[in-house]
N, C-alpha and C positions, 0 to 999 in steps of 0.2 A: 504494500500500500504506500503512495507516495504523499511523504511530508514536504512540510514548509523550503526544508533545503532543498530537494529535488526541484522545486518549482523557481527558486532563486537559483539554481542552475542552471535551470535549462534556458530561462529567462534574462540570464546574466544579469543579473542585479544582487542586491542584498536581500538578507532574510528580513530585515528591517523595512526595505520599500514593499517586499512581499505582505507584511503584518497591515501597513500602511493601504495599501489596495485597498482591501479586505476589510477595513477598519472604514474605508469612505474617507479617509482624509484628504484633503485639499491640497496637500502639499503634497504631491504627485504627479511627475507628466504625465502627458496623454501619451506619448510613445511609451513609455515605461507598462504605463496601467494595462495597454493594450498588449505588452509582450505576458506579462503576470497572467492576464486573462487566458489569455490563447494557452500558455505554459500549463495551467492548470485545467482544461481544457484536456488538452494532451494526455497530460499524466491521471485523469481522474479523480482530483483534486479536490477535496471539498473541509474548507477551513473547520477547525471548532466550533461549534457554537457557544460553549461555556468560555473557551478560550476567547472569543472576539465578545462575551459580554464582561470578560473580568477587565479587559483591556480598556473598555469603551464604558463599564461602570453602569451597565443597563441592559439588562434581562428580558425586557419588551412582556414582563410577567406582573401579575397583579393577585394578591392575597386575596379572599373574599368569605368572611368568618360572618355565620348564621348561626343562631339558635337552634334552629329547629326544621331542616330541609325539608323534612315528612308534610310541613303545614303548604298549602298551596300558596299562600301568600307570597313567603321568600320564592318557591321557583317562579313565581311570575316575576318578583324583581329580580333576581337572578338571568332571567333570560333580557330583562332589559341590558343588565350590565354585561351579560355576554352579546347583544349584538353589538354595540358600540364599541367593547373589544377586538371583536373581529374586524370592523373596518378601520379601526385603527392597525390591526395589528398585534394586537397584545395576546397573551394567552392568561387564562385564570386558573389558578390552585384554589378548590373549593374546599372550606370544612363545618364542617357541620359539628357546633359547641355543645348542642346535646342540653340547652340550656345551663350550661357548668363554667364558673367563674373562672374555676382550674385550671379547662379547656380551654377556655379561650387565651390565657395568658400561654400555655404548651404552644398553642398554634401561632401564637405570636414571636413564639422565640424561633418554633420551626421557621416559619417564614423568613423572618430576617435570614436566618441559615440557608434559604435555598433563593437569596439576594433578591428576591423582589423587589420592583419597583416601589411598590404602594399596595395603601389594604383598605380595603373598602368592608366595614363593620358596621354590624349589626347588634346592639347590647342592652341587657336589663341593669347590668354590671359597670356599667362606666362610671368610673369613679377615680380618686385622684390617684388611686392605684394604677387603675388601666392607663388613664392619662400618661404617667410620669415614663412608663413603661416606654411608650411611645414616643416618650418626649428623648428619653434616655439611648433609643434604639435609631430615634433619629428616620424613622420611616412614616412618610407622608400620610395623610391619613383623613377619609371621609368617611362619613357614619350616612348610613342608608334606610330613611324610614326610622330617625331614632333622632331628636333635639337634645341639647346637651347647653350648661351652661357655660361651660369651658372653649377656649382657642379654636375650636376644631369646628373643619369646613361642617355641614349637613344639611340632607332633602330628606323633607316631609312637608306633611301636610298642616294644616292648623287643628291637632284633637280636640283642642278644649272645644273649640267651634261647632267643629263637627258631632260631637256627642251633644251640646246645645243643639245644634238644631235638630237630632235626632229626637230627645227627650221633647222640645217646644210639640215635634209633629205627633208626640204620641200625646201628650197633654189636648194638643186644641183636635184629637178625636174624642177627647172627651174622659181621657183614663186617667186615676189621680193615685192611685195605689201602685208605681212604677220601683218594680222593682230592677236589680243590677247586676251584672255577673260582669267583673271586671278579672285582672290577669294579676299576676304580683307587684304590689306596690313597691317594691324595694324600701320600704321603710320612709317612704314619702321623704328620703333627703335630698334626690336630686331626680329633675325631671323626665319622666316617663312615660309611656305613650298613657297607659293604663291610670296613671295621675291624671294628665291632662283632661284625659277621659271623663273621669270621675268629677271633678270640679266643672265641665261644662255641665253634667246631667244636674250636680247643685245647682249651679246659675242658674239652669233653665228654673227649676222646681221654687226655688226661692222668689224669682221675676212672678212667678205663676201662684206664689203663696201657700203650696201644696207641702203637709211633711214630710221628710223624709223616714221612714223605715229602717232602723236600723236591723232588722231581719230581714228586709228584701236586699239588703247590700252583701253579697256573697263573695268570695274569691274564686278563682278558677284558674287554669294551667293551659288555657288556649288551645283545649281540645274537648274533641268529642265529648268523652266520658265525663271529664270535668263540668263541663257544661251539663249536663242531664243531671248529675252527682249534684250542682250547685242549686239549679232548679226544682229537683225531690224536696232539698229541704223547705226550700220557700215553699213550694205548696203544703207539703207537712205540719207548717206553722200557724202561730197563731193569729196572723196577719195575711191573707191572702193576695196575692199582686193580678189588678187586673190585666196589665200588662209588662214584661219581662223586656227591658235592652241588654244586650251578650256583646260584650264588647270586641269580638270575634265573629265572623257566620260559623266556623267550627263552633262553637261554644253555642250559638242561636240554635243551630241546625240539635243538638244534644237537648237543648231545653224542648223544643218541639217533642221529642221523642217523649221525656218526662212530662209531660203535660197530657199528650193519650196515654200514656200508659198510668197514669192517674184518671181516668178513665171522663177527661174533660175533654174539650174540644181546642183547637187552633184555625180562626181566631175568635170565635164566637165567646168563649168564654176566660180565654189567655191571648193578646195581643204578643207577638214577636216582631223585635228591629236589633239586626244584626251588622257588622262592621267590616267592611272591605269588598265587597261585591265581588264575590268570588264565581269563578265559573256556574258552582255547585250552586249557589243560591237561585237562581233561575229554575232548576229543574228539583227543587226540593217540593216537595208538598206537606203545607202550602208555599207557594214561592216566595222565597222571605225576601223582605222588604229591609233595606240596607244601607248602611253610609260607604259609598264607593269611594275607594282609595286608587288614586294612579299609580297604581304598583309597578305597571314597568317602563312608567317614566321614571319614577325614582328612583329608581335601579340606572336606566339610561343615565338620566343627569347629572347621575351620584359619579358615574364610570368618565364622563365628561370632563365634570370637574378635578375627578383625581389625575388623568394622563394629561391634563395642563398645568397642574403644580407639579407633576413628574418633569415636563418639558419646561419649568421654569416661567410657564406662560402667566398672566396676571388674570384670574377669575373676576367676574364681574360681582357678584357677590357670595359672601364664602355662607350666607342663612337662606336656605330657597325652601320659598313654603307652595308649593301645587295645591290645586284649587282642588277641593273633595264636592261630591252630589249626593244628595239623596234619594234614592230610588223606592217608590212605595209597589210594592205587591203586595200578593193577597193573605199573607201572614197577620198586617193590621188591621183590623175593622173600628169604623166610628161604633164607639162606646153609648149605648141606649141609654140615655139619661134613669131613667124607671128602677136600671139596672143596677145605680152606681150606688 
């Protein structure tokens, strides 16, 4: 197999103008370039690649640390940040954190260790731990679908908003008993989607003068079973919720289930409004009605952002909030006055 010498042989030059071809440097003739070319060529020649990224100090690679790939949510922003890698160029090292604060700092040292350019994260855990880590590691860094108080670029949406206007639509059908199935608060010290969340459904309910329930306010783990699991108990209780927001459609789509199988209806006698408008929510019965998330634009614009601070480029601004919708299907129904 023919090396760098062989090709600086045949080519009559140095090994050094040979690395310089190969590297795209500018300080190269065009007669030179053109004998290197042709020479390797000849010889079936095909440079390193780890050798022309340690050279050149860029891997054209990109980290991309998730909680939880199982949830449909992240593959749809994942596939955002994968096509805008592709026409860049770049390729992605995918991990999936498993929800694990551990995890994600393992895969951060991985990373650094297989030179990536930049990491585009996803975290319940950011904190000045994660931060410092990053700060320390010196690797560029946008969070996708995640606000953060800290230095660091991020795309998302406005939650608190968005769960207000969720909660306002199910209030003016008339429902006043609104219960909640939100995700882990991380201990309410630094913000998160599941925070944000929660504080818009107050807003709303406060503007609207309605109590809140401290039994319809449940935790949940952003899935299925969790969601069902959250929702048994509220029905269980001694406060019944005429209608249920899941701060998830996983989590919505699980309450649905626990509401027939309590042998009630949806939505006649339990309203649902779920979070993210996921493919699934469409063909759910009933088709749940949901706050749509641009999930793979923010994936997109996350991958945007990050290969222009990789290139040194100046971002127009490093906080991008995408606009959210809400979508009603037939999960809601207006609330019969007679009824409440």
């Amino acid at each position: 197999m023919a090396n760098i010498d062989d090709v600086a042989k045949l080519a009559n030059v140095s090994t050094a103008t040979v690395s310089r071809v190969f590297n795209n440097s500018p300080y190269v003739s065009e007669k030179a370039r053109e004998s290197v070319l042709k020479a390797a060529k000849e010889l079936g020649y095909e440079p390193s690649i780890l050798a022309r990224s340690l050279a050149i100090k860029k891997t054209n690679t990109i980290g991309l640390i998730v909680p939880d790939i199982s949830n449909p949510y992240y593959s749809e922003v994942v596939r955002g940040i994968e096509d805008v890698c592709n026409i860049y160029k770049y390729n992605i090292i995918l991990c999936n954190a498993d929800n694990s604060r551990d995890k994600e700092i393992q895969y951060i040292d991985m990373l650094k260790s297989r030179w990536v350019d930049g990491i585009i994260f996803h975290s319940d855990y950011f904190s000045d731990e994660i931060y410092d880590i990053f700060k320390d590691r010196k690797i560029p860094l946008v969070l996708a679908g995640r606000a953060t108080s800290y230095d660091v670029p991020y795309v998302v949406i406005d939650n608190r908003k968005a769960a207000y206007d969720a909660t306002k639509y199910l209030i003016s059908q008339g429902h006043k008993k609104i219960g909640v199935i939100h995700g882990d608060l991380n201990g309410m010290k630094e913000t998160v989607d599941s925070v944000d969340r929660l504080y818009g459904f107050f807003d709303a309910m406060k503007e609207a003068g309605l109590k809140v329930y401290d039994e319809l306010i449940k935790e949940s783990n952003f899935k299925a079973k969790g969601g069902y699991m959250a929702a048994k108990e509220m029905l269980n209780g001694n406060v019944k919720p005429d209608a249920i927001f899941a701060f998830s459609d996983i989590m919505a789509m699980g309450a649905i289930n626990a509401i027939f199988d309590a042998g009630l209806k949806c939505p006649e006698d339990v309203s649902i409004i779920g979070f993210d408008n996921l493919d699934l929510a469409e063909v759910t019965r009933p088709a749940l009605a949901t706050v749509a998330q641009p999930m793979y634009d923010i994936g997109a614009v996350a991958a945007r952002m990050l290969i222009k601070i990789i290139d040194n480029k100046k971002i127009s601004e490093k906080r991008v909030i995408l606009k959210h919708r809400l979508i009603i299907r037939q999960s809601c129904i207006k609330r019969d006055a007679q009824k409440i």
